[in-house]
N, CA, C and O atoms as CSV, one atom per row, in Angstrom:
chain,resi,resn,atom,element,x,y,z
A,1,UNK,N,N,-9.803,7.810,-7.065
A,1,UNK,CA,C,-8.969,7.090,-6.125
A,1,UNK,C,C,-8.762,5.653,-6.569
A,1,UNK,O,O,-8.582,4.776,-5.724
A,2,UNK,N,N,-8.786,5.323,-8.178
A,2,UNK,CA,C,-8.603,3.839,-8.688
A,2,UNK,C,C,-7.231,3.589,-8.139
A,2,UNK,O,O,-6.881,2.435,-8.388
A,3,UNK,N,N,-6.127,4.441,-7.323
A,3,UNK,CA,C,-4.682,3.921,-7.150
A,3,UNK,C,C,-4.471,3.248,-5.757
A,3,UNK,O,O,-3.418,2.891,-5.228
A,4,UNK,N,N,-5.964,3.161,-5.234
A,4,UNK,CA,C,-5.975,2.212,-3.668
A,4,UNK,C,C,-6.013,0.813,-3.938
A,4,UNK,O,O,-6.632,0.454,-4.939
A,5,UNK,N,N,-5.429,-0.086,-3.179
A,5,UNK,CA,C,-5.565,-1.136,-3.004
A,5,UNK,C,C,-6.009,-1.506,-1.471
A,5,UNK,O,O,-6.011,-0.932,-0.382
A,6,UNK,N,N,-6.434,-2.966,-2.067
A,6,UNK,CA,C,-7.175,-3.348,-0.574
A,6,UNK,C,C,-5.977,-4.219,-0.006
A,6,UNK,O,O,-4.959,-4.633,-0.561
A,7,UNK,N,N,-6.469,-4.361,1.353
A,7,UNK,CA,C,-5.504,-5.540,2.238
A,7,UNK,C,C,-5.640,-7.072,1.418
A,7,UNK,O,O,-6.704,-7.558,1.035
A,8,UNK,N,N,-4.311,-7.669,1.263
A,8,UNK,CA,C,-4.666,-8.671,0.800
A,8,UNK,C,C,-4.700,-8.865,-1.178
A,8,UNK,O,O,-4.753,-9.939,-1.777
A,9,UNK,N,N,-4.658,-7.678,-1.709
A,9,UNK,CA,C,-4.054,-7.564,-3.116
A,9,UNK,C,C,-2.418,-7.291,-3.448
A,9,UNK,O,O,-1.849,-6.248,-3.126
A,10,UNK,N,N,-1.956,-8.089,-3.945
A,10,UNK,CA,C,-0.869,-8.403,-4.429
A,10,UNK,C,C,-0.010,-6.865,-5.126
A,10,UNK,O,O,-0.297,-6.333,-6.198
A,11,UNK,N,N,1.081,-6.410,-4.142
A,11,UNK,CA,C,1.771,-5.070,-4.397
A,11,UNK,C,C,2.070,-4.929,-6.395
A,11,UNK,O,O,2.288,-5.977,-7.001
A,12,UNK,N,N,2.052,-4.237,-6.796
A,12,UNK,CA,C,2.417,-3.944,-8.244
A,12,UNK,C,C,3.790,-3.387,-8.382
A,12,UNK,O,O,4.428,-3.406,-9.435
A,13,UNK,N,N,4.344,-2.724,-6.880
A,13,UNK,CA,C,5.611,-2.424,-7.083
A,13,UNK,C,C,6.317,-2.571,-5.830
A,13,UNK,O,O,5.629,-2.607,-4.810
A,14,UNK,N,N,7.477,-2.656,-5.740
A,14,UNK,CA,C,7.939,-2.643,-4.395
A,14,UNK,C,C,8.147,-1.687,-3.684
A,14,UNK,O,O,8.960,-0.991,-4.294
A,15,UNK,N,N,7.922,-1.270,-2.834
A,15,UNK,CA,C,8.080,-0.052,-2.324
A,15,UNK,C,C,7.615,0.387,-0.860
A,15,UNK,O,O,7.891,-0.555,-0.117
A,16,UNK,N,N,6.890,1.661,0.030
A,16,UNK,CA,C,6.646,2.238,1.022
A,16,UNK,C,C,4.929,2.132,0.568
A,16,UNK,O,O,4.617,2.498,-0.565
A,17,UNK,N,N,4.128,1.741,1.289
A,17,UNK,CA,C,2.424,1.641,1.296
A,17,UNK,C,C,2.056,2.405,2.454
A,17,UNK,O,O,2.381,2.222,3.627
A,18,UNK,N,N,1.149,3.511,1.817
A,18,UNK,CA,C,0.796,4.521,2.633
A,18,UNK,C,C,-0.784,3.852,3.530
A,18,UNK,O,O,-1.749,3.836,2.766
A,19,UNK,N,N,-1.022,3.462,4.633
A,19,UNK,CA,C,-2.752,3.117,5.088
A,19,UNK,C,C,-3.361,4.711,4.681
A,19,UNK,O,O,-2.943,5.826,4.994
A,20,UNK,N,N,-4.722,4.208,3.711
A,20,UNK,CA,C,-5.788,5.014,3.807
A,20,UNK,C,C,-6.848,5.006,4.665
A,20,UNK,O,O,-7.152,3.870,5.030
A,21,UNK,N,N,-7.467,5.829,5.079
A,21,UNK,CA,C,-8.836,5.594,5.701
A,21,UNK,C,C,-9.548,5.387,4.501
A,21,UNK,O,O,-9.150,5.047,3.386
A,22,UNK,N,N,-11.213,5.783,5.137
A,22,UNK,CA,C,-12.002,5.244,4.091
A,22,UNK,C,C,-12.653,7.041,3.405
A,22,UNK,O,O,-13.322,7.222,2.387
A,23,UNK,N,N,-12.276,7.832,4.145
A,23,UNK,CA,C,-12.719,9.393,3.198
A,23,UNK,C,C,-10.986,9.552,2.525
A,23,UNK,O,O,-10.866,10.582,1.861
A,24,UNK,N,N,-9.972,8.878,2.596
A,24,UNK,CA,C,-9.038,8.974,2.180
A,24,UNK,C,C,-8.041,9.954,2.500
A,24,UNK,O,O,-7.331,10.682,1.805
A,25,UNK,N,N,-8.175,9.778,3.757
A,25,UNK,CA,C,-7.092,10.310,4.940
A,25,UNK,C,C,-5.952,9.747,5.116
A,25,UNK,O,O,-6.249,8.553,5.073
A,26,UNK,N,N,-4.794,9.814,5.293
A,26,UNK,CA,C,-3.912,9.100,5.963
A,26,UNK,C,C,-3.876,8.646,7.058
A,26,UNK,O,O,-4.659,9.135,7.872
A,27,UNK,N,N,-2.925,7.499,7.523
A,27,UNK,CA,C,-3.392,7.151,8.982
A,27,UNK,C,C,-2.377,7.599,9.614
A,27,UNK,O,O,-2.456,7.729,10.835
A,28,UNK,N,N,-0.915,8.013,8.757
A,28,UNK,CA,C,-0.107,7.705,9.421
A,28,UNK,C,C,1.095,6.746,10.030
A,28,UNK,O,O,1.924,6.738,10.940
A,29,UNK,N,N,0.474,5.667,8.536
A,29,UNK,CA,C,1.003,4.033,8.967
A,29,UNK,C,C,1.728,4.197,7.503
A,29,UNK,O,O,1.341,4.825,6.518
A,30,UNK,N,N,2.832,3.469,7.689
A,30,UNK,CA,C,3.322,2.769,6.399
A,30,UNK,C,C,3.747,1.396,6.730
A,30,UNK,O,O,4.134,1.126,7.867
A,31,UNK,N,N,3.686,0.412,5.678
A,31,UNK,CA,C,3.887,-0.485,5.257
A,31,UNK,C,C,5.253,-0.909,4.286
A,31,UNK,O,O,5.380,-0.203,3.286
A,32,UNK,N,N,5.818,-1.501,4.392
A,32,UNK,CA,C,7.007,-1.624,2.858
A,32,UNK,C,C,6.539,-3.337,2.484
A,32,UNK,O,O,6.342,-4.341,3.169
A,33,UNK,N,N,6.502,-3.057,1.222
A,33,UNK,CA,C,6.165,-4.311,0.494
A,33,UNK,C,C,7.031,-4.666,-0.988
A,33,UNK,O,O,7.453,-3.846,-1.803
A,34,UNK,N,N,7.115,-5.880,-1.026
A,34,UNK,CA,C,8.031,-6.214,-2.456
A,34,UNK,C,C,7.002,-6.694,-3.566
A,34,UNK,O,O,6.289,-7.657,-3.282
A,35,UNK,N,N,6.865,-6.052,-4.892
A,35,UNK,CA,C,6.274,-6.637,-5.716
A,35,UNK,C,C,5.582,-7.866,-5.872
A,35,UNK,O,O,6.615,-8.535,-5.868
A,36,UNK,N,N,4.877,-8.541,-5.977
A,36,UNK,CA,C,4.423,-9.692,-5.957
A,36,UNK,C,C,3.733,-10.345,-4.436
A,36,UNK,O,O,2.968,-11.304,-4.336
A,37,UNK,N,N,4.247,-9.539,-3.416
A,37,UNK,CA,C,3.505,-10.025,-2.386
A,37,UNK,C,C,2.497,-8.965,-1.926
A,37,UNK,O,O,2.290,-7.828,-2.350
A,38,UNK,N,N,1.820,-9.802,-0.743
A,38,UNK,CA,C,0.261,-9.706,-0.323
A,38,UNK,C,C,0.081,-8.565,0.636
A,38,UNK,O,O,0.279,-8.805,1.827
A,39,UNK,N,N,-0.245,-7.439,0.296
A,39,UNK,CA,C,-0.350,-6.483,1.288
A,39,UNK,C,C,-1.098,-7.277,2.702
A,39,UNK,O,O,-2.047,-8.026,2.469
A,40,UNK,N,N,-0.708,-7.114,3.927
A,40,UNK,CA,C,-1.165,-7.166,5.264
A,40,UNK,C,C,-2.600,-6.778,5.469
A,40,UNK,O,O,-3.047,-5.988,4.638
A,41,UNK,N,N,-3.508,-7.240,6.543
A,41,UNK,CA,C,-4.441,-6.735,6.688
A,41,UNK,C,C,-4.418,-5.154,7.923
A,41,UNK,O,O,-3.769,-5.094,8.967
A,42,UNK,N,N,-5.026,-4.426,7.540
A,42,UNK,CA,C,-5.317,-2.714,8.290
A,42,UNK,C,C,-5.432,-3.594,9.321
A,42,UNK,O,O,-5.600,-4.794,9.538
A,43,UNK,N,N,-5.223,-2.173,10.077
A,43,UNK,CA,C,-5.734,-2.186,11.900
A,43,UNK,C,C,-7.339,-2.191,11.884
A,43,UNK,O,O,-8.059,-3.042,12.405
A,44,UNK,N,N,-7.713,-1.125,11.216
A,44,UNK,CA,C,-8.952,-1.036,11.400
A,44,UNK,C,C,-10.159,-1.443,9.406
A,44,UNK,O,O,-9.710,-1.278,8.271
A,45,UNK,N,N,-11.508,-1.916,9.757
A,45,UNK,CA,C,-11.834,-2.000,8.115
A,45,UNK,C,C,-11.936,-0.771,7.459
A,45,UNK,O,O,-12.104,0.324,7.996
A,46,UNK,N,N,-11.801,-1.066,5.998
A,46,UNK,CA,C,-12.197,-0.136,5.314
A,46,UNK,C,C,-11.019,0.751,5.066
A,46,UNK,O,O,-11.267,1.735,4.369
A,47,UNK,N,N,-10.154,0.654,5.362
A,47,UNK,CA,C,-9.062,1.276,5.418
A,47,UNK,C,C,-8.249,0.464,4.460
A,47,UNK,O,O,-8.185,-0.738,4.721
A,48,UNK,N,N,-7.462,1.001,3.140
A,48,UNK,CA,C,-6.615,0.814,1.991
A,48,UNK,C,C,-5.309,1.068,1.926
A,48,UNK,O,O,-4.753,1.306,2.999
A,49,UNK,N,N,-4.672,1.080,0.951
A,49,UNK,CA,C,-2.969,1.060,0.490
A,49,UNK,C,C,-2.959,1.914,-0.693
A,49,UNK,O,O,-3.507,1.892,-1.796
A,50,UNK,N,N,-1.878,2.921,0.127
A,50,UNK,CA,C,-1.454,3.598,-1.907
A,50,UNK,C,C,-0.140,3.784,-1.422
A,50,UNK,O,O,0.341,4.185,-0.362
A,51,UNK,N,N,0.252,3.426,-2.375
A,51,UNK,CA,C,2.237,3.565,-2.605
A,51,UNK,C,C,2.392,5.284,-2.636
A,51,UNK,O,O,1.805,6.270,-3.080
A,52,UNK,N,N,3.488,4.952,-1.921
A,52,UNK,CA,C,3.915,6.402,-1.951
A,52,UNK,C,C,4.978,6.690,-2.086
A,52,UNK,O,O,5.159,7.903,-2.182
A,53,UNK,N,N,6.254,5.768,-2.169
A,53,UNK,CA,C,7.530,5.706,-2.288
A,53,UNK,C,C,7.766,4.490,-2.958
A,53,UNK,O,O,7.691,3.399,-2.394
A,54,UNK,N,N,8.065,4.655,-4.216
A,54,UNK,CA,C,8.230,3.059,-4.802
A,54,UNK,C,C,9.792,3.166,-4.822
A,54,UNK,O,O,10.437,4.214,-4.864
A,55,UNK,N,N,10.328,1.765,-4.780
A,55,UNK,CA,C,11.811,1.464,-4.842
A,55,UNK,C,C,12.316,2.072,-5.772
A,55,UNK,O,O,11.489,2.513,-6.571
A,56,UNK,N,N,13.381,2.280,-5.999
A,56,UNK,CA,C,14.272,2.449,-6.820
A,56,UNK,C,C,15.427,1.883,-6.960
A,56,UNK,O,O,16.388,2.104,-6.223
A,57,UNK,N,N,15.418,0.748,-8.366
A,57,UNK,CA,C,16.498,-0.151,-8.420
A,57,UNK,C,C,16.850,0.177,-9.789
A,57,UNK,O,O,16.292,1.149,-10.298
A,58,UNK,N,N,17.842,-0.608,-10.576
A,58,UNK,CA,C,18.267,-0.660,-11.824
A,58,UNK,C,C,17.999,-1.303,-12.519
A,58,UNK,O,O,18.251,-1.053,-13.697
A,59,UNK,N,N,17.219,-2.695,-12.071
A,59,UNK,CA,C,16.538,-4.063,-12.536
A,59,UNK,C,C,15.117,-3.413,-12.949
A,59,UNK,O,O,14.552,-3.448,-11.856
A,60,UNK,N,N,14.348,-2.940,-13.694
A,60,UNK,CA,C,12.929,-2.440,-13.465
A,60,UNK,C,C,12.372,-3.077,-14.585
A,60,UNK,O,O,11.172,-2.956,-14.831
């Protein structure tokens, strides 16, 4: 599961951020974030980010 990120690490792509729990469940939550900025902090701790829909542009 090295493809989680925590709240607060800087997106690698722009795109749809899926919330993980912490056995690596879904929550159910998404997020959209642009490259370079700061993922939000979870509702609850312990709970992570994995992209699940990255953008699709022509600029890449």
């Amino acid at each position: 599961m090295s493809d989680l990120l925590k709240p607060g690490a800087k997106s690698p792509k722009s795109g749809q951020y899926e919330v993980v729990g912490p056995r690596g469940g879904s929550r159910n939550r998404e997020v959209t974030s642009v490259k370079g900025d700061r993922l939000p902090p979870t509702q609850n701790p312990n709970e992570k980010y994995k992209l699940v829909d990255p953008t699709k542009h022509k600029n890449n």
